[in-house]
MOPAC internal coordinates of N, CA, C and O (Angstrom, degrees):
PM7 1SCF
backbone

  N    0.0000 0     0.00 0     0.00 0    0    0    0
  C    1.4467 1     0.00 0     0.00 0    1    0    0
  C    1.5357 1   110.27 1     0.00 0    2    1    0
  O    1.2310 1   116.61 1   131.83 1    3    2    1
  N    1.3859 1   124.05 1   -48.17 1    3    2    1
  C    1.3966 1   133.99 1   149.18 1    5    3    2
  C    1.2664 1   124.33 1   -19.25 1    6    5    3
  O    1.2310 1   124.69 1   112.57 1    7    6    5
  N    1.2881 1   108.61 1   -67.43 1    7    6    5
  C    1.4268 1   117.34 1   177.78 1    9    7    6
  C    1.6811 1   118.39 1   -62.50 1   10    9    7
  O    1.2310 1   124.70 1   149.51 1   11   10    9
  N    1.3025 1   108.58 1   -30.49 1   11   10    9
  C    1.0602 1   105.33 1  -170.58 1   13   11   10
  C    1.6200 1   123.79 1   -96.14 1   14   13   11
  O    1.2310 1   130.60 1   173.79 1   15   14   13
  N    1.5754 1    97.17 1    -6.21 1   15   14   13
  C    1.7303 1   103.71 1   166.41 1   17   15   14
  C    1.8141 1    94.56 1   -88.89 1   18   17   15
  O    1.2310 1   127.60 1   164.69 1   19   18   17
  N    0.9683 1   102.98 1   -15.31 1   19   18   17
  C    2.3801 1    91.74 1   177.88 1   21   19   18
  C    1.7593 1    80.09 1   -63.40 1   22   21   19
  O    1.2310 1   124.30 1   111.60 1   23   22   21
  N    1.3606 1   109.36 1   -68.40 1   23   22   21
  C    1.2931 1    97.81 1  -153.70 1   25   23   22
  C    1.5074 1    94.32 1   -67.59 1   26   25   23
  O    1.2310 1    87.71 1   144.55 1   27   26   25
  N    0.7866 1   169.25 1   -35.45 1   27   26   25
  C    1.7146 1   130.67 1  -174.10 1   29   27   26
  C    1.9018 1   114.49 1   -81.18 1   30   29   27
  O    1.2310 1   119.75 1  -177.29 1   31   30   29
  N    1.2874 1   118.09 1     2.71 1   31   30   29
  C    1.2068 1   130.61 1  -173.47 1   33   31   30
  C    1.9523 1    84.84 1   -87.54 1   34   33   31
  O    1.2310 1   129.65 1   112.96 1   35   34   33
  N    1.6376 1    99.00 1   -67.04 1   35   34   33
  C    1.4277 1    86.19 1  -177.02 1   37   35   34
  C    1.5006 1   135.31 1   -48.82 1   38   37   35
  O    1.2310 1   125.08 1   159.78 1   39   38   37
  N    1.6936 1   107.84 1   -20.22 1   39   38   37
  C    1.3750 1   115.29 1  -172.30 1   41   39   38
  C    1.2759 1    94.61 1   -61.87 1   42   41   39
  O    1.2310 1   123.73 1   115.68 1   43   42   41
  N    1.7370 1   110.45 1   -64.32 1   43   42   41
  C    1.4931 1   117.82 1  -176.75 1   45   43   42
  C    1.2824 1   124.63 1   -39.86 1   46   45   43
  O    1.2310 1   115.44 1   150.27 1   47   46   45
  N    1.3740 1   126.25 1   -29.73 1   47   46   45
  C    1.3976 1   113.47 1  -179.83 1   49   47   46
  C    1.9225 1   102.68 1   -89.31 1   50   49   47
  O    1.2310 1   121.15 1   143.82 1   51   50   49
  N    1.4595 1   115.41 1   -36.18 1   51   50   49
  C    1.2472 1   116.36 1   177.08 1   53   51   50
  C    1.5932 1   101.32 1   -43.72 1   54   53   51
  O    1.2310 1   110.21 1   129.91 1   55   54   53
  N    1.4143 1   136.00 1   -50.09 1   55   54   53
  C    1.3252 1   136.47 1  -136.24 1   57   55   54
  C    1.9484 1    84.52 1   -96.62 1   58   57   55
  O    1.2310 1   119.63 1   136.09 1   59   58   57
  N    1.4377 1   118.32 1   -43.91 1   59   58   57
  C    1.3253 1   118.15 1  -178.82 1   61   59   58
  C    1.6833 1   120.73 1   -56.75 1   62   61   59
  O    1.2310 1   121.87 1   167.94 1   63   62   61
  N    1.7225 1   114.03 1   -12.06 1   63   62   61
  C    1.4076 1   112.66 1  -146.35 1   65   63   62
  C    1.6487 1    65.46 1  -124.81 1   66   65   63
  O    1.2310 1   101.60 1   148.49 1   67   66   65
  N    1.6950 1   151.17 1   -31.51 1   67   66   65
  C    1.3318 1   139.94 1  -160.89 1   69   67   66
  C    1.7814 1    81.01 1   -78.38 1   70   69   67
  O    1.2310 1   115.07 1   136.89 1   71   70   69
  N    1.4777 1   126.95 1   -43.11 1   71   70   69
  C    1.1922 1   122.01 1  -153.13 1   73   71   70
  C    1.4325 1   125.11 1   -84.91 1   74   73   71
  O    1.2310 1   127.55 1   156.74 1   75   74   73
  N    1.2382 1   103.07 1   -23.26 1   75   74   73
  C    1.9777 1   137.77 1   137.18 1   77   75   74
  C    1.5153 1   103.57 1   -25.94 1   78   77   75
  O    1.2310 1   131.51 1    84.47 1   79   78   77
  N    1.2386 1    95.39 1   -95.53 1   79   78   77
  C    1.8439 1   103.89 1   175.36 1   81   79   78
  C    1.6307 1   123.15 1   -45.48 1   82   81   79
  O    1.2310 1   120.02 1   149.85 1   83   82   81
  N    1.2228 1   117.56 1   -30.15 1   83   82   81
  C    1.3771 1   108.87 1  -170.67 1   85   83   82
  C    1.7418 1    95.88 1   -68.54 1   86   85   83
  O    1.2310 1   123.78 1   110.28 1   87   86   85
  N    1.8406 1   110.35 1   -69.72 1   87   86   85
  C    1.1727 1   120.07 1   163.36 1   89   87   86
  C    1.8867 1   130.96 1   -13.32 1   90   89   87
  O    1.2310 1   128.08 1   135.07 1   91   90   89
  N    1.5218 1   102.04 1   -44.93 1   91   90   89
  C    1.3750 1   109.30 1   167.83 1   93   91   90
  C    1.8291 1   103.31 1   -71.09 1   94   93   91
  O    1.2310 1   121.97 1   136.58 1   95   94   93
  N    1.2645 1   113.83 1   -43.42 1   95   94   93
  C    1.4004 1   109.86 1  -167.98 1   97   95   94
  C    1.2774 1    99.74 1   -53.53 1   98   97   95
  O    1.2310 1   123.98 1   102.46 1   99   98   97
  N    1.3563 1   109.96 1   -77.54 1   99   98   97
  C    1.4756 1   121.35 1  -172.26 1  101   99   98
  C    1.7163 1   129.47 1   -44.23 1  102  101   99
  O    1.2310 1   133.11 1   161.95 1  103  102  101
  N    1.8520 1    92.27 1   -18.05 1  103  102  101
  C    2.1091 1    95.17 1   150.29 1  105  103  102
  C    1.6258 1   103.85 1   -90.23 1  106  105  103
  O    1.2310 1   126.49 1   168.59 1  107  106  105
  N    0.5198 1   105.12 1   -11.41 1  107  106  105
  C    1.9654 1    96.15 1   179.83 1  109  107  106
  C    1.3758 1    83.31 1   -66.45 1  110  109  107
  O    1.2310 1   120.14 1   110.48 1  111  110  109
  N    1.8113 1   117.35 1   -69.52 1  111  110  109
  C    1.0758 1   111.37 1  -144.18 1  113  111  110
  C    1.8208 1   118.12 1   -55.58 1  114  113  111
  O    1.2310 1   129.41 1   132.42 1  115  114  113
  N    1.3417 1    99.48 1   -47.58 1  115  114  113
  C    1.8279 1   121.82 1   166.68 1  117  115  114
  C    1.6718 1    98.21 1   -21.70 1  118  117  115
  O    1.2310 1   135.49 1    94.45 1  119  118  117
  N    1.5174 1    87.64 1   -85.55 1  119  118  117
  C    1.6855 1   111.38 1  -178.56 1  121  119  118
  C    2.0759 1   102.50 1   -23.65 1  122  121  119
  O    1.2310 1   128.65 1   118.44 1  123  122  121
  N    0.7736 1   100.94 1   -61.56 1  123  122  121
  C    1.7664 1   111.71 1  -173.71 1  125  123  122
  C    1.6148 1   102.28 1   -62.32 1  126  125  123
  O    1.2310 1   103.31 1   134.75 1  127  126  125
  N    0.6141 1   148.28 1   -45.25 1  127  126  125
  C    1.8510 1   153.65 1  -131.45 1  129  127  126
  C    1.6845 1    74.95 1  -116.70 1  130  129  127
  O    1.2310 1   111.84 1   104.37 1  131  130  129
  N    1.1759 1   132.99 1   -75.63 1  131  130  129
  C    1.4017 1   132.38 1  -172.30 1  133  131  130
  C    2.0352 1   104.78 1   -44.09 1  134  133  131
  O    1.2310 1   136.62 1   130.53 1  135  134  133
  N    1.0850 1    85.42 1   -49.47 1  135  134  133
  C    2.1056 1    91.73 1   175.84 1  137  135  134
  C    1.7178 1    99.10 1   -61.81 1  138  137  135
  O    1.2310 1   106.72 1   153.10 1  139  138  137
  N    0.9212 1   142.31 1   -26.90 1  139  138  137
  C    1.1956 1   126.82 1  -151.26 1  141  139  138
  C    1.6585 1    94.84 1  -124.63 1  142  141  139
  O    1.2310 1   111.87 1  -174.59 1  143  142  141
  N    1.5900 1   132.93 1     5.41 1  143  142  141
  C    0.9540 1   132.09 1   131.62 1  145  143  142
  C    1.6462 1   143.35 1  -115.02 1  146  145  143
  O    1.2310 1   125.57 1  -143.76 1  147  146  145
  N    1.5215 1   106.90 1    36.24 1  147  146  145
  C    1.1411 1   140.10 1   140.92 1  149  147  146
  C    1.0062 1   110.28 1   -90.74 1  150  149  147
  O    1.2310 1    96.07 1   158.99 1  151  150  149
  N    1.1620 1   159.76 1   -21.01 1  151  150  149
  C    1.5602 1   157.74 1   143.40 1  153  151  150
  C    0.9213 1   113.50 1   -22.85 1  154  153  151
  O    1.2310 1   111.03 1   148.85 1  155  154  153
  N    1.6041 1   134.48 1   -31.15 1  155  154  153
  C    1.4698 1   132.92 1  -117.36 1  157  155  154
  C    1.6469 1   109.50 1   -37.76 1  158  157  155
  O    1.2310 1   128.91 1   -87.75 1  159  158  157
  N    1.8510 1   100.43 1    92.25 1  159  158  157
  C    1.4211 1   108.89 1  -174.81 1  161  159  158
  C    1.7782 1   109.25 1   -87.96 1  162  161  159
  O    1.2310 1   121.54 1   -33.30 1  163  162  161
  N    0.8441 1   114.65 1   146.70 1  163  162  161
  C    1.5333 1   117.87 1   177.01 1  165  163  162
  C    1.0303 1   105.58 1   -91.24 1  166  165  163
  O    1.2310 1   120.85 1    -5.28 1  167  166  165
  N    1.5277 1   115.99 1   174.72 1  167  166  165
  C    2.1050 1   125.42 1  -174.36 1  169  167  166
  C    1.4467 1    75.14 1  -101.14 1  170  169  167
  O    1.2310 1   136.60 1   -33.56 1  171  170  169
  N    1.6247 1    85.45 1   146.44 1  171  170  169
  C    1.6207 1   119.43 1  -173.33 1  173  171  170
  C    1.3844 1   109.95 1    90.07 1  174  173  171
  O    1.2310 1   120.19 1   137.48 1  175  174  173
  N    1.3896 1   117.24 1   -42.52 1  175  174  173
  C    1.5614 1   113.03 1  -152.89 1  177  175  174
  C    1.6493 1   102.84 1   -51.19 1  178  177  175
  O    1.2310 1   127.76 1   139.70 1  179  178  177
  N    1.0884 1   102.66 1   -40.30 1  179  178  177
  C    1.4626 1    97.72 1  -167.05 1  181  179  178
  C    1.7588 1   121.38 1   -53.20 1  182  181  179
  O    1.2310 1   129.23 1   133.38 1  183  182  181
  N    1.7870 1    99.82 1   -46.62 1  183  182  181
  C    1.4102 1    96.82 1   162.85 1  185  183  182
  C    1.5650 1   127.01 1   -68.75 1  186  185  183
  O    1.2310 1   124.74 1   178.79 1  187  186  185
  N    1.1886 1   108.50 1    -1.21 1  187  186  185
  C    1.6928 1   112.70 1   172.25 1  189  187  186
  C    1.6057 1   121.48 1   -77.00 1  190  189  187
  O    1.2310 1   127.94 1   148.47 1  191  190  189
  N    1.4511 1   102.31 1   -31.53 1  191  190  189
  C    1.3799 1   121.42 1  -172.06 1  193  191  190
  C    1.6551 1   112.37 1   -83.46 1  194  193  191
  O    1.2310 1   127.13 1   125.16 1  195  194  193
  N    1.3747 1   103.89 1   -54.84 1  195  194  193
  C    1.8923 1   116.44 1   150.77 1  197  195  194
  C    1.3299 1    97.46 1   -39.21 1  198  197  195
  O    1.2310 1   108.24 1   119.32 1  199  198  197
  N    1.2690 1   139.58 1   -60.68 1  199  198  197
  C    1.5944 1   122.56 1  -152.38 1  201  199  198
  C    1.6521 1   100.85 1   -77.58 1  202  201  199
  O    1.2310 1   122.13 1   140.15 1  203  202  201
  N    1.6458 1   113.53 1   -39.85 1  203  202  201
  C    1.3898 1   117.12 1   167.73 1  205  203  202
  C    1.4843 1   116.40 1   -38.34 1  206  205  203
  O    1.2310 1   117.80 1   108.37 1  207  206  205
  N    1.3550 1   121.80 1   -71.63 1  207  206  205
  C    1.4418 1   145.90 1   179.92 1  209  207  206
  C    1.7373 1   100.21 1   -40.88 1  210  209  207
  O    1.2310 1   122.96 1   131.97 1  211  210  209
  N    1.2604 1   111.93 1   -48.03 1  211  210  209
  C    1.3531 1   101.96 1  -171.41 1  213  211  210
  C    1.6420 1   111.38 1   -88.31 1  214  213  211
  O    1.2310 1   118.69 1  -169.70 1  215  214  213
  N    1.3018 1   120.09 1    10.30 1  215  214  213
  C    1.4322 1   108.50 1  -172.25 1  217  215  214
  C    1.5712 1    83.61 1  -121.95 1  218  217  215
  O    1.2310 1   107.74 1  -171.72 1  219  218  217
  N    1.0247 1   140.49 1     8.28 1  219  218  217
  C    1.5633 1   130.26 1   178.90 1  221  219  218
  C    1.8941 1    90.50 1  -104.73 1  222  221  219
  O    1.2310 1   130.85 1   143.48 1  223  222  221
  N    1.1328 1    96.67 1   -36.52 1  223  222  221
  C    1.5283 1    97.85 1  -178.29 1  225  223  222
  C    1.5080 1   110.52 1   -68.13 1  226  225  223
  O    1.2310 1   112.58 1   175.98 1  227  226  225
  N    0.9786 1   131.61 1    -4.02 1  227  226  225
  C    1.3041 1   146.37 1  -161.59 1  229  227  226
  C    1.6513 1   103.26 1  -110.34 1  230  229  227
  O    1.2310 1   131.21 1   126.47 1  231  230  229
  N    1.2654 1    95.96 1   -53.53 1  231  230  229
  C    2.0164 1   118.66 1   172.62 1  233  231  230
  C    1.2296 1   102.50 1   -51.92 1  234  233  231
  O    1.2310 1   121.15 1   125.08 1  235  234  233
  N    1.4809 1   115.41 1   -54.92 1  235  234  233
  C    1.3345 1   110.48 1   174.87 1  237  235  234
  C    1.8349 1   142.90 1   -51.81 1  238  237  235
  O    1.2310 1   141.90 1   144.79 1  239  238  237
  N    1.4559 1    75.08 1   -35.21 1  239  238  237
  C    1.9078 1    98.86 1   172.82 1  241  239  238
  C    1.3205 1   115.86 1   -64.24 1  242  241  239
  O    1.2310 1   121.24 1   126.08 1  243  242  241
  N    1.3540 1   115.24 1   -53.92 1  243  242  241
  C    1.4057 1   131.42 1   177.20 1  245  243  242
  C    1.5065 1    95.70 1   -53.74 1  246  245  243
  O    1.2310 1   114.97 1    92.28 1  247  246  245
  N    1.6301 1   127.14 1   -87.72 1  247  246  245
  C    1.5922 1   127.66 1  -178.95 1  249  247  246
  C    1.2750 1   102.30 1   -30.80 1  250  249  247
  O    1.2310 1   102.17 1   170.80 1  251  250  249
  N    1.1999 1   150.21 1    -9.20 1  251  250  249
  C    1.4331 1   143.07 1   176.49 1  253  251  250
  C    1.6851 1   107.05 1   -89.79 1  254  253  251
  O    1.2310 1   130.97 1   135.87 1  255  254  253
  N    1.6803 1    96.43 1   -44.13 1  255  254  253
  C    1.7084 1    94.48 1  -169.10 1  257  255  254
  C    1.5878 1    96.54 1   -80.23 1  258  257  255
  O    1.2310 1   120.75 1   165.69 1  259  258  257
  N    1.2748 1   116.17 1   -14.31 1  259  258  257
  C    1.7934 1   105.74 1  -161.39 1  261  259  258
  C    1.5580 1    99.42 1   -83.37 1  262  261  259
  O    1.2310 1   120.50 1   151.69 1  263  262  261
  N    1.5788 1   116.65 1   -28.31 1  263  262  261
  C    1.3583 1   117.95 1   176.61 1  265  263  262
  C    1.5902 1   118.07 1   -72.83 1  266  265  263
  O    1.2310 1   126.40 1   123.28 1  267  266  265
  N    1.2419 1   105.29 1   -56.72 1  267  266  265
  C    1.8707 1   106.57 1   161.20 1  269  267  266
  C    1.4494 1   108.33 1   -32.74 1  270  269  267
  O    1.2310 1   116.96 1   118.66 1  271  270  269
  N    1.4271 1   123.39 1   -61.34 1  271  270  269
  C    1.3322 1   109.66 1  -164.70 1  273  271  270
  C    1.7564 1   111.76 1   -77.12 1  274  273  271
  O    1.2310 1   123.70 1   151.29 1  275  274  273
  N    1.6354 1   110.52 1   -28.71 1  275  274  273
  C    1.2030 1   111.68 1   167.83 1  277  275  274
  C    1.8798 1   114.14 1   -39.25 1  278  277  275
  O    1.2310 1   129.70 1   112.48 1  279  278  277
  N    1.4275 1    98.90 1   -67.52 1  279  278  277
  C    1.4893 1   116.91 1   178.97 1  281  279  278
  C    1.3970 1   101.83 1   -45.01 1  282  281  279
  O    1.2310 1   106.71 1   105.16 1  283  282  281
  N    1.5041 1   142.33 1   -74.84 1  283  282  281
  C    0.9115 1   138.97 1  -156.60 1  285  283  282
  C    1.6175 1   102.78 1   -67.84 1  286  285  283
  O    1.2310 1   102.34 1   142.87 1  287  286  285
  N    1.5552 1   149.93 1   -37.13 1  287  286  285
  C    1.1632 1   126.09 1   126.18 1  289  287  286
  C    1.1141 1   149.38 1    14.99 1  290  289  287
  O    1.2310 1   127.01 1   107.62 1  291  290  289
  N    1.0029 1   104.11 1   -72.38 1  291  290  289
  C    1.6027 1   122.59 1  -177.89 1  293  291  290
  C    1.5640 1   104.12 1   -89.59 1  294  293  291
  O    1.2310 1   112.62 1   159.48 1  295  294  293
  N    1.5595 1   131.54 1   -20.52 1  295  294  293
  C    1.3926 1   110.59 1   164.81 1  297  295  294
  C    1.7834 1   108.87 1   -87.34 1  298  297  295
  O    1.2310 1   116.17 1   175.51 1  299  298  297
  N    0.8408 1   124.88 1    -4.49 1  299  298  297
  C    1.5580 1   128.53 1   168.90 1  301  299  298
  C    1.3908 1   108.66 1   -83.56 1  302  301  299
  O    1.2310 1   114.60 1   137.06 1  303  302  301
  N    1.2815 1   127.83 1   -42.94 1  303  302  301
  C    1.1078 1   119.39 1   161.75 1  305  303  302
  C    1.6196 1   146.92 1   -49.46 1  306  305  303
  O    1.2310 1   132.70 1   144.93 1  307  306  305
  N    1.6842 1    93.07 1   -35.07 1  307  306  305
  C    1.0849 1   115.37 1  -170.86 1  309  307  306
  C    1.9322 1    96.28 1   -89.16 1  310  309  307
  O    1.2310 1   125.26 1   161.46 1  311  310  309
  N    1.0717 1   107.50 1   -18.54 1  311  310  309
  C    1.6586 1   109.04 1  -157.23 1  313  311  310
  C    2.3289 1    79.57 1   -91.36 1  314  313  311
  O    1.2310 1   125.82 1  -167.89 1  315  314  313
  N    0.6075 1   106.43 1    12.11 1  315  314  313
  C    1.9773 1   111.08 1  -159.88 1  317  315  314
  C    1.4897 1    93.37 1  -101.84 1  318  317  315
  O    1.2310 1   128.20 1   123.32 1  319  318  317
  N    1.6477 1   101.82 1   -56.68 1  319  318  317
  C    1.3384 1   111.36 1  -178.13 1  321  319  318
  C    1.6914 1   115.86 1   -48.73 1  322  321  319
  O    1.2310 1   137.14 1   115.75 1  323  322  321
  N    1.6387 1    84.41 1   -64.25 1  323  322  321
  C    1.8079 1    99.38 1  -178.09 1  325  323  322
  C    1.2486 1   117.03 1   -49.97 1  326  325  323
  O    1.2310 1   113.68 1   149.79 1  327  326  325
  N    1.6516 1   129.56 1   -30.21 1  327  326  325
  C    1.3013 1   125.32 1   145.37 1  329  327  326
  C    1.1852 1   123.24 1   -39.82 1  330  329  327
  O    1.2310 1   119.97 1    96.68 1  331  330  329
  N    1.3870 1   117.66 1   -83.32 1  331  330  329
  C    1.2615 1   110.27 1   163.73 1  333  331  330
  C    1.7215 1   149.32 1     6.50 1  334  333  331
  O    1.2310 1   133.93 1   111.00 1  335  334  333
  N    1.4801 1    90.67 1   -69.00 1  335  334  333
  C    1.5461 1   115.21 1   169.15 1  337  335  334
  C    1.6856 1    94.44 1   -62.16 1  338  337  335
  O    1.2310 1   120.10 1   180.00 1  339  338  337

């Protein structure tokens, strides 16, 4: 008889701690669905913003190579002079 109120004590807390979690899920879930209509995102936008993201990422590459070659420039230049002298 002992044993068998542990086990229904344990069910009860098992079923209290599944019902815990669902409850948390289901504010996550709220929380999210509410974020994603504060967005108020339009159809398409999303592929507009991807195409954004990838052409700044692109901007970026270039400003990377234009400065390398800038830099390397300017030490050839400078190494031209010092000949020079």
């Amino acid at each position: 008889m002992f044993d068998k109120l542990k086990s229904i004590e344990k069910e009860i807390e098992k079923l209290t701690q599944d019902e815990q979690l669902r409850l948390r899920k289901i504010d996550l879930l709220k929380f999210q669905v509410q974020e994603i209509s504060d967005a108020q995102l339009k159809e398409g936008e999303e592929e507009d913003l991807i195409q954004r993201r990838d052409i700044l990422k692109n901007a970026e590459k270039i400003f990377a190579c234009l400065n390398t070659a800038y830099q390397k420039f300017i030490v050839v230049k400078i190494m031209r002079v010092h000949l020079i002298l």
